[in-house]
mmCIF file of the N, C-alpha and C atoms, coordinates in Angstrom:
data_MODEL
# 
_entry.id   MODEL 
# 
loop_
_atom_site.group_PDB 
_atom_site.id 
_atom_site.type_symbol 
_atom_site.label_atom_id 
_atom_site.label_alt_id 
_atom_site.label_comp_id 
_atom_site.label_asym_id 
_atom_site.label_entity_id 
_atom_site.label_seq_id 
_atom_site.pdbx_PDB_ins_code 
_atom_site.Cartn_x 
_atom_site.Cartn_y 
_atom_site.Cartn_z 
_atom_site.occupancy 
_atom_site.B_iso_or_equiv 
_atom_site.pdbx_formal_charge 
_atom_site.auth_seq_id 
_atom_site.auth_comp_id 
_atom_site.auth_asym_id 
_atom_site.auth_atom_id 
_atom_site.pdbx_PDB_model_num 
ATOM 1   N N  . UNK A 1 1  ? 0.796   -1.211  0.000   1.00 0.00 ? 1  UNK A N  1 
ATOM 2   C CA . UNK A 1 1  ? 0.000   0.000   0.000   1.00 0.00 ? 1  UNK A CA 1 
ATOM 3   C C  . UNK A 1 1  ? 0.845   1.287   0.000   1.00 0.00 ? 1  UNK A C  1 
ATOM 4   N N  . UNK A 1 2  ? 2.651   1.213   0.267   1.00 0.00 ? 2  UNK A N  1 
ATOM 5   C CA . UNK A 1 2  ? 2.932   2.182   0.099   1.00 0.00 ? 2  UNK A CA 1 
ATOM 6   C C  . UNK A 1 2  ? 3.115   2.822   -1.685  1.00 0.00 ? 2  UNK A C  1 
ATOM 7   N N  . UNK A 1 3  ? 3.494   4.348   -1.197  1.00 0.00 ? 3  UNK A N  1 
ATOM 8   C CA . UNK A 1 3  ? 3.868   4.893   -2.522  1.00 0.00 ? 3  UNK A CA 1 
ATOM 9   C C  . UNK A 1 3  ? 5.457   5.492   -2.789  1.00 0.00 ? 3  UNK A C  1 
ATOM 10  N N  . UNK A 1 4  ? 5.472   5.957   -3.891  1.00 0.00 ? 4  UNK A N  1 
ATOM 11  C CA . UNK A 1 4  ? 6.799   6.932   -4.393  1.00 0.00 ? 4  UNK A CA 1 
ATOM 12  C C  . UNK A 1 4  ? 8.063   5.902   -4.392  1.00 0.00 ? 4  UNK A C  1 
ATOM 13  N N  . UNK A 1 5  ? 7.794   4.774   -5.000  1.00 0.00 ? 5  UNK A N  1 
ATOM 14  C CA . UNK A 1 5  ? 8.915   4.030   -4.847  1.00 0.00 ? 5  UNK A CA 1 
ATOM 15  C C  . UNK A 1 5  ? 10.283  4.947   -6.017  1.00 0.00 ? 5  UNK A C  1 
ATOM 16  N N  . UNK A 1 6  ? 11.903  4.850   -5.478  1.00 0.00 ? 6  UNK A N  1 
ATOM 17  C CA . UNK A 1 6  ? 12.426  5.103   -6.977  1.00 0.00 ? 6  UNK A CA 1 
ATOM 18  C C  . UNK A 1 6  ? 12.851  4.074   -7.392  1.00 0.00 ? 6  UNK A C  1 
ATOM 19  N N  . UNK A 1 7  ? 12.945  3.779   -8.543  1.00 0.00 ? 7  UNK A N  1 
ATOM 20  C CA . UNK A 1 7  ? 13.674  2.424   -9.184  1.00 0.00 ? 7  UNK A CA 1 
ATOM 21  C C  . UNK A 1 7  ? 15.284  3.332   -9.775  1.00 0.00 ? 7  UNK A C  1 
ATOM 22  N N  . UNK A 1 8  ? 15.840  2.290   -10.329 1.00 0.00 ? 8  UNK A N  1 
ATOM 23  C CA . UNK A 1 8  ? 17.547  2.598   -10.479 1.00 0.00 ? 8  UNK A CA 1 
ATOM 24  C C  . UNK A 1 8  ? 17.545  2.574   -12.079 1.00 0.00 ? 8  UNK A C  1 
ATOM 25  N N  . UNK A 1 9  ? 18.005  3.199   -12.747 1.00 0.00 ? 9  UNK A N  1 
ATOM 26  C CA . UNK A 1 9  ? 17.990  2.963   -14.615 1.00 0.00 ? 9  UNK A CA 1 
ATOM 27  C C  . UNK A 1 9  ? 17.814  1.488   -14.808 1.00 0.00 ? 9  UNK A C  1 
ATOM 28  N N  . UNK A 1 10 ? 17.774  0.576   -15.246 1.00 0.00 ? 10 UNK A N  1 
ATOM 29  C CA . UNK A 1 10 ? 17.425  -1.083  -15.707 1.00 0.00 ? 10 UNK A CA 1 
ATOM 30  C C  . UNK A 1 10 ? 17.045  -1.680  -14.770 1.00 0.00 ? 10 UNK A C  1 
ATOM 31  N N  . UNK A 1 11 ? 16.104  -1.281  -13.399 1.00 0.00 ? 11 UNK A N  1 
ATOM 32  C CA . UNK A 1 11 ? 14.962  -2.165  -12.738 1.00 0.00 ? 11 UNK A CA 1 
ATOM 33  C C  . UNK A 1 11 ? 14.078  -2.350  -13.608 1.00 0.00 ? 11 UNK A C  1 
ATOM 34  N N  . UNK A 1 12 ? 13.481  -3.371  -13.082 1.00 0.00 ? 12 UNK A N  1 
ATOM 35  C CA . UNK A 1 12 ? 12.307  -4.288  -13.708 1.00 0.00 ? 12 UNK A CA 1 
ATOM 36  C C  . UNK A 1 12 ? 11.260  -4.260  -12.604 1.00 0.00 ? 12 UNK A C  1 
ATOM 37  N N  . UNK A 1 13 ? 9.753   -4.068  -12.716 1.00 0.00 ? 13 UNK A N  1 
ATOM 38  C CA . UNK A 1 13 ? 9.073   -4.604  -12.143 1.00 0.00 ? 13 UNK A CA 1 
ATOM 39  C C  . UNK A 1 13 ? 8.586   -5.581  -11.898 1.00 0.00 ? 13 UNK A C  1 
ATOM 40  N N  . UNK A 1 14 ? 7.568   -6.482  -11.285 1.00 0.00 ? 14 UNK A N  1 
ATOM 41  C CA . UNK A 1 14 ? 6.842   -6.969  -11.470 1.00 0.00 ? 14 UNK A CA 1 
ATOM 42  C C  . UNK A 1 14 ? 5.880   -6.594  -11.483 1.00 0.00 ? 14 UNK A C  1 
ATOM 43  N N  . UNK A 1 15 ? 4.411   -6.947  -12.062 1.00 0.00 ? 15 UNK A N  1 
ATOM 44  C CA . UNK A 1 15 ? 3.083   -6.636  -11.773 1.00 0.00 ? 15 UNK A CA 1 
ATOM 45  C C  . UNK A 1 15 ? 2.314   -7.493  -11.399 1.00 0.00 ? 15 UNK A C  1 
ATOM 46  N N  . UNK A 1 16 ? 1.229   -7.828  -10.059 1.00 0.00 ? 16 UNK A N  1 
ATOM 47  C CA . UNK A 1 16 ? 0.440   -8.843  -9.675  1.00 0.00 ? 16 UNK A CA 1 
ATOM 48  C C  . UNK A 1 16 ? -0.972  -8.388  -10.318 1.00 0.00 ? 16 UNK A C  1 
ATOM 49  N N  . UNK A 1 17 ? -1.980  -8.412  -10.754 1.00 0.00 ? 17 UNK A N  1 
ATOM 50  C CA . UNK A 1 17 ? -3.217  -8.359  -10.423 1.00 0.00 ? 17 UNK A CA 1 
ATOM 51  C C  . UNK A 1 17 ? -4.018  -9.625  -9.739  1.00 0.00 ? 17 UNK A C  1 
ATOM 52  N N  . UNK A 1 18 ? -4.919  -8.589  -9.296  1.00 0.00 ? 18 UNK A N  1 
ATOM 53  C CA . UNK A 1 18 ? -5.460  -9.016  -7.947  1.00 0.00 ? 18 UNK A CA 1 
ATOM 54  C C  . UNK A 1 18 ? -6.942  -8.299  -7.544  1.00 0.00 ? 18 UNK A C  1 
ATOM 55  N N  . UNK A 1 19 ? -7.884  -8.791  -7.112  1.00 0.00 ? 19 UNK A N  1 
ATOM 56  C CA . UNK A 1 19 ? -9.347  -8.265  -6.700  1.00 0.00 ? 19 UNK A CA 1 
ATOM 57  C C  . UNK A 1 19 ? -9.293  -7.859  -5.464  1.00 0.00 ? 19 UNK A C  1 
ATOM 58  N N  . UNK A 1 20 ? -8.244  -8.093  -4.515  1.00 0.00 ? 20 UNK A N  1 
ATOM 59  C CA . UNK A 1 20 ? -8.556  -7.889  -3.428  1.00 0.00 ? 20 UNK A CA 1 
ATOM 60  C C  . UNK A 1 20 ? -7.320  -7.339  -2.517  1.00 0.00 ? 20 UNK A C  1 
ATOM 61  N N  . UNK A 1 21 ? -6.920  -6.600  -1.209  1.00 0.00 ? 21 UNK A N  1 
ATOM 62  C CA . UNK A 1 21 ? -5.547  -6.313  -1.116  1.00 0.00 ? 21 UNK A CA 1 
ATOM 63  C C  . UNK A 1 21 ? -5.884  -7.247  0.148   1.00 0.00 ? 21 UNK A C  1 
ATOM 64  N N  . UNK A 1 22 ? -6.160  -8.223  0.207   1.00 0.00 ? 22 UNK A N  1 
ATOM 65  C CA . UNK A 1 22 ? -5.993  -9.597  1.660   1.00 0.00 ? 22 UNK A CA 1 
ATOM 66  C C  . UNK A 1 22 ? -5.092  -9.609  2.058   1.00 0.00 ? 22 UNK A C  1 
ATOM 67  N N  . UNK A 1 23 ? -4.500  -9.842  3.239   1.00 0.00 ? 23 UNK A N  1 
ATOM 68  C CA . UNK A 1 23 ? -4.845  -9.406  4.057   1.00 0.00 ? 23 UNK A CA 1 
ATOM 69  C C  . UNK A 1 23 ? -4.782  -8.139  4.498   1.00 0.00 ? 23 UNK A C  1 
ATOM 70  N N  . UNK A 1 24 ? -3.910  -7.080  3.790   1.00 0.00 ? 24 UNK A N  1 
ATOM 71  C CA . UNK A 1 24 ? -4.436  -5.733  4.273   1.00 0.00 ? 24 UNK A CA 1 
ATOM 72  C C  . UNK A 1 24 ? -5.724  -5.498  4.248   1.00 0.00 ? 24 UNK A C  1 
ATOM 73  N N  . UNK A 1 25 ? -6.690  -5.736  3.006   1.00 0.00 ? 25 UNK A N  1 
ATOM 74  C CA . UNK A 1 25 ? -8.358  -4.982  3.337   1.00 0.00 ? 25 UNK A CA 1 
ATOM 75  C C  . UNK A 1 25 ? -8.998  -6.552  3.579   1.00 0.00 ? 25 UNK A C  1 
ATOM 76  N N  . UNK A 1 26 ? -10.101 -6.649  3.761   1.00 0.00 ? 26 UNK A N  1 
ATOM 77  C CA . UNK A 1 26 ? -10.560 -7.909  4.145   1.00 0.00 ? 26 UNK A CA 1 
ATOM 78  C C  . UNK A 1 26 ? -10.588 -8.037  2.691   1.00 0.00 ? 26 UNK A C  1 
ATOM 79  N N  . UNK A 1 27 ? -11.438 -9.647  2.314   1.00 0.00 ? 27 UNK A N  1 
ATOM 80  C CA . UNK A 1 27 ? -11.780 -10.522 1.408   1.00 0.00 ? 27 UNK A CA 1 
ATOM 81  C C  . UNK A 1 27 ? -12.663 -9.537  0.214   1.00 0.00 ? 27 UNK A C  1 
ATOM 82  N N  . UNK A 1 28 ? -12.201 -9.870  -0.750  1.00 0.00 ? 28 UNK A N  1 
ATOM 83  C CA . UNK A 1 28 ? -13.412 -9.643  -2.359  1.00 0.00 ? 28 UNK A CA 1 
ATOM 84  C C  . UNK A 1 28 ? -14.410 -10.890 -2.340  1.00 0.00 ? 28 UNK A C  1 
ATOM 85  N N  . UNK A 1 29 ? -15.398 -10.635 -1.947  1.00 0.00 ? 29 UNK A N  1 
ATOM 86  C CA . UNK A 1 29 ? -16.468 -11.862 -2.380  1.00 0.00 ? 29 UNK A CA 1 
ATOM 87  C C  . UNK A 1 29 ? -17.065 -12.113 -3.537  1.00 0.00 ? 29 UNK A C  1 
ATOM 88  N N  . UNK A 1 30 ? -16.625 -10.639 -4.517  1.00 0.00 ? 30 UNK A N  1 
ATOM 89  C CA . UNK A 1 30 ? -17.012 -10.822 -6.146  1.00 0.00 ? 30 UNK A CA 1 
ATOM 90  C C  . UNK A 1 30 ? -18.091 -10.350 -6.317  1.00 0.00 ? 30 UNK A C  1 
ATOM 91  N N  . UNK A 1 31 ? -18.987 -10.072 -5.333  1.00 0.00 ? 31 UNK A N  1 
ATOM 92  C CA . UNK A 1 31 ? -20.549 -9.216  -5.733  1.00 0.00 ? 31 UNK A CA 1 
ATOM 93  C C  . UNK A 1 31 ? -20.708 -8.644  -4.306  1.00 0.00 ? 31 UNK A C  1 
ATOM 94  N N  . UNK A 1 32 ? -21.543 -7.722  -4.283  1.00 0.00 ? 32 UNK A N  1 
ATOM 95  C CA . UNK A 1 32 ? -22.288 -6.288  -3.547  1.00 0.00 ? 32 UNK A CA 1 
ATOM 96  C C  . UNK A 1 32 ? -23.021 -7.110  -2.347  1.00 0.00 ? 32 UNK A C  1 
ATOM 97  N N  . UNK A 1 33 ? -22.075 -7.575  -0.981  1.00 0.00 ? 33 UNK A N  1 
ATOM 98  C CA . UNK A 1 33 ? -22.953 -7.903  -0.169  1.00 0.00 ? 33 UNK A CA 1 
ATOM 99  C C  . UNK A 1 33 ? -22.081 -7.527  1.104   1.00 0.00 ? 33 UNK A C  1 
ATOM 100 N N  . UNK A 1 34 ? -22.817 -6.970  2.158   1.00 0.00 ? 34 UNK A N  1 
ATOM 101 C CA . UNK A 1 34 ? -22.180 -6.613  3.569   1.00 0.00 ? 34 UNK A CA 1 
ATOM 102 C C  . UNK A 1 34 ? -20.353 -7.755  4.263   1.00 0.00 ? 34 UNK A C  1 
ATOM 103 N N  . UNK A 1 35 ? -19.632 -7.551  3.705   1.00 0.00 ? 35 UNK A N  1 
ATOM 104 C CA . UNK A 1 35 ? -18.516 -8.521  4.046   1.00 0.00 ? 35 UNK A CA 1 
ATOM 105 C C  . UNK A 1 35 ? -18.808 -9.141  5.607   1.00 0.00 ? 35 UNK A C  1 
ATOM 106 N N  . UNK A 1 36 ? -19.324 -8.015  6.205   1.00 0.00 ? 36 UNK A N  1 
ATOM 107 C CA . UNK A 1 36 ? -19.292 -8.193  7.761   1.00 0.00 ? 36 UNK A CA 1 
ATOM 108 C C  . UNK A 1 36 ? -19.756 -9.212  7.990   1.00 0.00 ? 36 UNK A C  1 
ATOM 109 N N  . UNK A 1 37 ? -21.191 -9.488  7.537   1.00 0.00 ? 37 UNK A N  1 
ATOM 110 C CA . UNK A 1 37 ? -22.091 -10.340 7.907   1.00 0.00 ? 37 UNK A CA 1 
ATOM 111 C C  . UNK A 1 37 ? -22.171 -11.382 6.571   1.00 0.00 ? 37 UNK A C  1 
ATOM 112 N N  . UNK A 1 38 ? -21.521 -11.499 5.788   1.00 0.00 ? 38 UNK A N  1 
ATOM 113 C CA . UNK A 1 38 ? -21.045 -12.712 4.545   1.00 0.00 ? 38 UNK A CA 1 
ATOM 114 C C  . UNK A 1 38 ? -20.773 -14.166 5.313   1.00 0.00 ? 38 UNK A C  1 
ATOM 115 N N  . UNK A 1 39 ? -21.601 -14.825 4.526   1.00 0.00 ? 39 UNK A N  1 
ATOM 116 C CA . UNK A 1 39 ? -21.317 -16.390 4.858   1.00 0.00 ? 39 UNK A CA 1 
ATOM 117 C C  . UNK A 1 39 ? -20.171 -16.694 3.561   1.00 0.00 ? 39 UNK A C  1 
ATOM 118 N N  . UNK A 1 40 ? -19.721 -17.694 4.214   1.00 0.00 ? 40 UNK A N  1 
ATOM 119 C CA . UNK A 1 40 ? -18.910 -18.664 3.018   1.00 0.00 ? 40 UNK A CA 1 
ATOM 120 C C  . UNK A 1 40 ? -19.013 -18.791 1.818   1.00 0.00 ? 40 UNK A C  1 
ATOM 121 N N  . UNK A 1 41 ? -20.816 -19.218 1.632   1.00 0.00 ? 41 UNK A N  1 
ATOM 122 C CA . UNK A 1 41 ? -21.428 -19.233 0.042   1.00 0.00 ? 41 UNK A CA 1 
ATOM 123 C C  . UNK A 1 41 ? -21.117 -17.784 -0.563  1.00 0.00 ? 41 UNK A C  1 
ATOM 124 N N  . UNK A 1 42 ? -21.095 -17.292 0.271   1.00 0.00 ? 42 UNK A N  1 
ATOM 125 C CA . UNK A 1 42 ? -21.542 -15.460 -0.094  1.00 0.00 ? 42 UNK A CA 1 
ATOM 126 C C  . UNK A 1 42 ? -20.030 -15.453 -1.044  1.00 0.00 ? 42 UNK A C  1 
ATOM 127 N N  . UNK A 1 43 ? -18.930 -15.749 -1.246  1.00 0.00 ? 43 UNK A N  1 
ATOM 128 C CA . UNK A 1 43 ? -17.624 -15.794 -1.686  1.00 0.00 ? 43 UNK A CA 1 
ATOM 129 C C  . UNK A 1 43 ? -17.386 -16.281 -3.089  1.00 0.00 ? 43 UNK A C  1 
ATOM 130 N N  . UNK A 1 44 ? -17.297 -16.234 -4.103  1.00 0.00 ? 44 UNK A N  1 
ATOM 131 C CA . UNK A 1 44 ? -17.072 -17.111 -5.216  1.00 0.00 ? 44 UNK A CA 1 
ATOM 132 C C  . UNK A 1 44 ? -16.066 -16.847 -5.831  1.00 0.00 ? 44 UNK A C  1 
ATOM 133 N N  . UNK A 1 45 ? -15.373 -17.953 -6.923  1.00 0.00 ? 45 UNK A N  1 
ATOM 134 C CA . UNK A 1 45 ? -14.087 -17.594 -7.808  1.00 0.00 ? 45 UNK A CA 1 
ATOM 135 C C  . UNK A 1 45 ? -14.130 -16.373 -8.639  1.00 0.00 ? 45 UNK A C  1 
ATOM 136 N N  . UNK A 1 46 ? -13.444 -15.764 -9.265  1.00 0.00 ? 46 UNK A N  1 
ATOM 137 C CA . UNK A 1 46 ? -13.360 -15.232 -9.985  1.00 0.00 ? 46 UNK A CA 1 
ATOM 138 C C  . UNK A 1 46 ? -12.488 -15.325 -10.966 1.00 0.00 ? 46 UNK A C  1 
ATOM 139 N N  . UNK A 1 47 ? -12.604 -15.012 -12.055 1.00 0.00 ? 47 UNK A N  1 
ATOM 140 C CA . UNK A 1 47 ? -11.067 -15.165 -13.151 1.00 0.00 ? 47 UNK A CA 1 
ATOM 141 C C  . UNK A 1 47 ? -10.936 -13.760 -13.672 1.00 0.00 ? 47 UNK A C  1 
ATOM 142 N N  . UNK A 1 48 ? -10.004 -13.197 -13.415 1.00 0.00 ? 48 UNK A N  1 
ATOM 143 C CA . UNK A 1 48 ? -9.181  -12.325 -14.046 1.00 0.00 ? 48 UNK A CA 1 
ATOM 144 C C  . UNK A 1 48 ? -8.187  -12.121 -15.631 1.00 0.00 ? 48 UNK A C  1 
ATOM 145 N N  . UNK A 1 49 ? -8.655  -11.582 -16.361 1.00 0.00 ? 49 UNK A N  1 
ATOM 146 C CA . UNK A 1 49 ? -7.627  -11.891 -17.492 1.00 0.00 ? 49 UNK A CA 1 
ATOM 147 C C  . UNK A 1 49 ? -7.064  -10.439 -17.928 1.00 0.00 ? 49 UNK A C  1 
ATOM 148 N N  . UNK A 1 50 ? -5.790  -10.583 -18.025 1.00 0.00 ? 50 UNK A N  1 
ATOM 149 C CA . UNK A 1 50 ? -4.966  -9.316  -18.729 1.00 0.00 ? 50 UNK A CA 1 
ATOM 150 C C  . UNK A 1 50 ? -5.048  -9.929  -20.389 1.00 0.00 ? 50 UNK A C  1 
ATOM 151 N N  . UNK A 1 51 ? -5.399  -9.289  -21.223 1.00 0.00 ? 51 UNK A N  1 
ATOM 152 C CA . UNK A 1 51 ? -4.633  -9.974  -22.167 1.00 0.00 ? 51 UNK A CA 1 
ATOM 153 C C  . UNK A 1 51 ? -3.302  -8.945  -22.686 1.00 0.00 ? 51 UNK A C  1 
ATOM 154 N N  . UNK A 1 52 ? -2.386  -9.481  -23.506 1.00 0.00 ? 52 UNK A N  1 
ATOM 155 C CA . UNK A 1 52 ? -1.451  -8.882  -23.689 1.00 0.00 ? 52 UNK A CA 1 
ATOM 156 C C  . UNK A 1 52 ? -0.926  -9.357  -24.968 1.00 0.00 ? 52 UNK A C  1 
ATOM 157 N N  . UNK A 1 53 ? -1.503  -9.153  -25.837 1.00 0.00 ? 53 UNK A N  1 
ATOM 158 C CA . UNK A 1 53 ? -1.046  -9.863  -27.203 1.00 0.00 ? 53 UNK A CA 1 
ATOM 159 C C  . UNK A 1 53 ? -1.382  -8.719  -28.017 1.00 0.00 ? 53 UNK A C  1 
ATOM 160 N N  . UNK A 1 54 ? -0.546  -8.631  -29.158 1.00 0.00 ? 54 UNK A N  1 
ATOM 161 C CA . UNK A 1 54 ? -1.130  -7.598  -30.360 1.00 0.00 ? 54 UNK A CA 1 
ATOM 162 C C  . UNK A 1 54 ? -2.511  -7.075  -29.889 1.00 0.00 ? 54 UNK A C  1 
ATOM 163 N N  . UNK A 1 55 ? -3.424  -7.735  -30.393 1.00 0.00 ? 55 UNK A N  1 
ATOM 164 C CA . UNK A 1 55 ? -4.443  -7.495  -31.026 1.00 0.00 ? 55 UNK A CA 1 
ATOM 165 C C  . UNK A 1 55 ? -5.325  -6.552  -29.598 1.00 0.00 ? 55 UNK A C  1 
ATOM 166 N N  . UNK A 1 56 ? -4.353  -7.031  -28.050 1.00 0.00 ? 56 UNK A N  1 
ATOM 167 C CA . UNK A 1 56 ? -5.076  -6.612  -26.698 1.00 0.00 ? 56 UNK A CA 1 
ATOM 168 C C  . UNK A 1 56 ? -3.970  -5.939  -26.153 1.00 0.00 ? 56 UNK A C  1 
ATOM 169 N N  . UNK A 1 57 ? -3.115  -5.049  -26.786 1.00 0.00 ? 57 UNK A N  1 
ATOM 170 C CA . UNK A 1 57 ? -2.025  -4.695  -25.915 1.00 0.00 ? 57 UNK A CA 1 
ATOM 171 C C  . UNK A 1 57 ? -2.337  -3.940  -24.366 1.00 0.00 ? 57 UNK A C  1 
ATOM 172 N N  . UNK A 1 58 ? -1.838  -4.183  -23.616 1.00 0.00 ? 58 UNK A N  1 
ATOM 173 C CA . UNK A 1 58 ? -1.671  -3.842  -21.820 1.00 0.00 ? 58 UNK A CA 1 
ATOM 174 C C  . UNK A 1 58 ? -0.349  -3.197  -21.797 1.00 0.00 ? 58 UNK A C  1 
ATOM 175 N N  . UNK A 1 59 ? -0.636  -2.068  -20.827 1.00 0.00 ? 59 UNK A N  1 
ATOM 176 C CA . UNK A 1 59 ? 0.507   -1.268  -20.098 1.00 0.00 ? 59 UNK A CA 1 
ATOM 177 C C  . UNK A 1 59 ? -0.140  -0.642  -18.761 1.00 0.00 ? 59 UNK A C  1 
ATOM 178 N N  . UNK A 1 60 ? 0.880   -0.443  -18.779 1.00 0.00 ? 60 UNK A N  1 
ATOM 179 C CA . UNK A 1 60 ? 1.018   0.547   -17.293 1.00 0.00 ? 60 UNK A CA 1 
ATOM 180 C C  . UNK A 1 60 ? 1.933   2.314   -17.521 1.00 0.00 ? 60 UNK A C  1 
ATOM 181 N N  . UNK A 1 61 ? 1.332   3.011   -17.276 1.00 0.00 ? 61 UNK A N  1 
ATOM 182 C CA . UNK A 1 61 ? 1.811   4.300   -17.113 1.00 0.00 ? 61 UNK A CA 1 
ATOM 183 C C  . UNK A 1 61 ? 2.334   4.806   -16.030 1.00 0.00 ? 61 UNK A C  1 
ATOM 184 N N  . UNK A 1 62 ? 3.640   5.118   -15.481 1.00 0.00 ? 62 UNK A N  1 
ATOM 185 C CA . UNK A 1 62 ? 3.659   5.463   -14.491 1.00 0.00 ? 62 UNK A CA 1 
ATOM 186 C C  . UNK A 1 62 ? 4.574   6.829   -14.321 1.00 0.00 ? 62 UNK A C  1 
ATOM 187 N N  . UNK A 1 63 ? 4.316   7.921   -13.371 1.00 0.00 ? 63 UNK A N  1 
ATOM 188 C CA . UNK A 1 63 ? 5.082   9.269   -13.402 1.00 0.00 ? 63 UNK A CA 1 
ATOM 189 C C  . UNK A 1 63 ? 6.092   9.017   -13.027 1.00 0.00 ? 63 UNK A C  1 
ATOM 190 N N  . UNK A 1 64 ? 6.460   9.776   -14.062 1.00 0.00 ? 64 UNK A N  1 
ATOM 191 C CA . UNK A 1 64 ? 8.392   9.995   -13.686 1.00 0.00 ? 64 UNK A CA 1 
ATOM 192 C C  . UNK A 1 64 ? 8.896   11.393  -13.099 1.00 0.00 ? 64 UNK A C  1 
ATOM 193 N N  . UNK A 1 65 ? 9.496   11.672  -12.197 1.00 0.00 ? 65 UNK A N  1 
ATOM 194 C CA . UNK A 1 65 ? 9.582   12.976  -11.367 1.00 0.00 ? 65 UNK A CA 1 
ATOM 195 C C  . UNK A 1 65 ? 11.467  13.199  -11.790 1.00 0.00 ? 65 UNK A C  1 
ATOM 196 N N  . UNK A 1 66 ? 11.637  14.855  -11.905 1.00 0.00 ? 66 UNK A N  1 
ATOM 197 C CA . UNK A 1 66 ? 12.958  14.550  -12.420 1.00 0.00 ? 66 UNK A CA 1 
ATOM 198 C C  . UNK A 1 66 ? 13.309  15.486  -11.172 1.00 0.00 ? 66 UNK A C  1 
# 
């Protein structure tokens, strides 16, 4: 959750995606229901897809401070 990282000329990131920041915020149950009071059922999978091919290119933008 922090910010303002600097990287060094030829760092690399990684990137995770993710629905949920667990255990920092509680659980993503995937639909609009009180977490507090969520049963088990209340929870379901989800699938996530980046695509990243030609036809779907993905990036990330990020500020550069000089």
């Amino acid at each position: 959750p922090d910010v303002a990282h600097t990287f060094k000329k030829g760092h690399r990131l990684m990137i995770q995606i993710q629905s949920s920041w667990f255990p920092l915020v509680d659980r993503n149950p995937q639909k609009f229901v009180d977490i507090y009071t969520a049963d088990d059922s209340d929870f379901t999978k989800e699938t996530i897809k980046v695509y990243h091919d030609s036809d779907h290119p993905s990036k990330i933008i990020l500020p550069v401070l000089k």
